[in-house]
C-alpha positions, 0 to 999 in steps of 0.5 A: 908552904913549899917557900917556907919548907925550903928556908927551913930546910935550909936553916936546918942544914938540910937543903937535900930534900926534894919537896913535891907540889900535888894532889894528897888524892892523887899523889904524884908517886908509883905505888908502894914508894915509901917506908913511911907515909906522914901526915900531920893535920893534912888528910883530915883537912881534905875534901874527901879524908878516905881518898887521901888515907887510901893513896897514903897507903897505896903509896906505902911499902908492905910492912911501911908505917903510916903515922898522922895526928888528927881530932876525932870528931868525937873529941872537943876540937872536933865537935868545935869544927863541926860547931863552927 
């Protein structure tokens, strides 16, 4: 996934990323680094979801903003997860 961040950024004109492997539960920044934390689908697809929501907002500025998209397991994508 990194590869393709990099060969997308790069098609983009934006090679100044820096992009970091590691562990959504322990994520390898001191706490309260960022202004925005984003997830797209991620948090929900780990083991342990909450742990991963908890180092988002530890790694977050007072006053950030988190932003995700999920399925609620509620909703027809979630009981079809859970069905499969």
């Amino acid at each position: 996934m990194l590869a393709v961040a990099h060969e997308n950024a790069r098609i983009a004109g934006q090679e100044g990323i820096a992009w970091t492997e590691g562990d959504a539960e322990q994520l390898p920044y001191p706490d309260a680094s960022f202004d925005v934390v984003l997830s797209q689908f991620g948090h929900m697809f780990a083991p342990r979801p909450d742990v991963v929501v908890a180092e988002m907002r530890r790694v977050l500025k007072p006053g950030g903003r988190i932003a995700f998209a999920t399925w609620p397991p509620e909703h027809f994508v979630g009981r079809m997860f859970a069905f499969v």
